[in-house]
N, C-alpha and C positions, 0 to 999 in steps of 0.2 A: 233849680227844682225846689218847688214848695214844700216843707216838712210838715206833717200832718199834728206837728207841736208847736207849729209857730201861731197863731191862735195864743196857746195857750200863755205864749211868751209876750204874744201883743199884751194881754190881760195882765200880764206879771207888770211890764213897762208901764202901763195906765196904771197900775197899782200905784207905782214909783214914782209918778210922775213928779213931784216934792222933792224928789231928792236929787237934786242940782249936782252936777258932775259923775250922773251913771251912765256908765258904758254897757254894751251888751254885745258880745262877738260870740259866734259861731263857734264849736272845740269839739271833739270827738264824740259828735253826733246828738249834743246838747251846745246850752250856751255857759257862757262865765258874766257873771256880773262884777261891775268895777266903781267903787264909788274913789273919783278924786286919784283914779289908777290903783288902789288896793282893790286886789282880790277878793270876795269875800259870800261872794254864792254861783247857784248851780242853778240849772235847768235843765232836767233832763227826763225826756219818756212823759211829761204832761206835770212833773213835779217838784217843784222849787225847794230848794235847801240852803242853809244860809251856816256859815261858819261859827264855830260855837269853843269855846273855853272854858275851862276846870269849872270859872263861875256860872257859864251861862247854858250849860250843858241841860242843867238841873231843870231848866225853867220849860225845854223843849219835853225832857225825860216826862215830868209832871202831867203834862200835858196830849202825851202817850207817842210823839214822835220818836223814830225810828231812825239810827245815822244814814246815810247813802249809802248805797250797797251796788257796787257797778256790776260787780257779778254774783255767782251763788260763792266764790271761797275767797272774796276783794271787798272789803267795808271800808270805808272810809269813817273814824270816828269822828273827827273834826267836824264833818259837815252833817247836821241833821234837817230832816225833813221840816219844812215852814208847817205847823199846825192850821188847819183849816180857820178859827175862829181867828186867827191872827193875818189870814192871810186873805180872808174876805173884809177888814175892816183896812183902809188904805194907811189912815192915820195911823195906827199901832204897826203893819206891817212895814213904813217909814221908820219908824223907833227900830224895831228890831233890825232892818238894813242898814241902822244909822252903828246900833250897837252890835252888830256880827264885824259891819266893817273896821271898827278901831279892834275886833280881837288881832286881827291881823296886820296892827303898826308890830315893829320890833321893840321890843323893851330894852331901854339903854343899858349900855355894857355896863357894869359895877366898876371900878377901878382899883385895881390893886395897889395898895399900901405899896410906897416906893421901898425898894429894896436898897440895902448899903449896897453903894457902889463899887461893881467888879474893877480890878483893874485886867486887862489881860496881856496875855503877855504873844507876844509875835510870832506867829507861826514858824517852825522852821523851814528853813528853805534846802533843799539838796540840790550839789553840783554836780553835774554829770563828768560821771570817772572817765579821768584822762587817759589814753591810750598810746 
């Protein structure tokens, strides 16, 4: 059955078309966008949203976007709405799917300064009382 947003999802994809390794699959009752298999936007209700960071937050705020909001008392801050001017121009809305999707690599663990080494010492063992 046709959803009366896919349309709008065709027009997301044609936006994208540039960005080599995007995925688009169906999820509760919107799509997920996958560039290279990182997560990293939404379609949902005729509205595209793209994942955003402490840095890149700013750039959507600016620009009067709003995070995703699946219900009235469920926001999602991570993900804010694609801005219309950014989102009718294909080349700059490539940029921003290129930079929502590295927010979401893992940033490498830090490594802990080795520690002197424990020595430990052997568990004890109990024998089961003779009878």
């Amino acid at each position: 059955m046709a959803s009366r947003h896919d349309g709008f999802k065709d027009f997301v994809l044609d936006q994208l078309a540039d960005l080599r390794g995007l995925t688009c699959r169906a999820m509760f009752g919107g799509y997920g966008l996958r560039h290279r298999a990182i997560f990293f936007g939404i379609i949902y209700k005729g509205r595209l949203y793209f994942k955003v960071t402490p840095e890149t937050v700013a750039a959507y705020q600016a620009m009067g976007s709003k995070p995703f909001r699946v219900t009235s008392t469920m926001t999602l801050k991570t993900y804010y709405e694609v801005p219309a001017d950014i989102f009718e121009d294909a080349a700059r809305l490539t940029q921003w799917a290129e930079t929502a999707s590295t927010a979401q690599h893992p940033q490498p663990a830090r490594r802990r300064a080795a520690s002197k080494t424990r020595h430990s010492t052997p568990a004890r063992t109990t024998r089961p009382a003779l009878h």
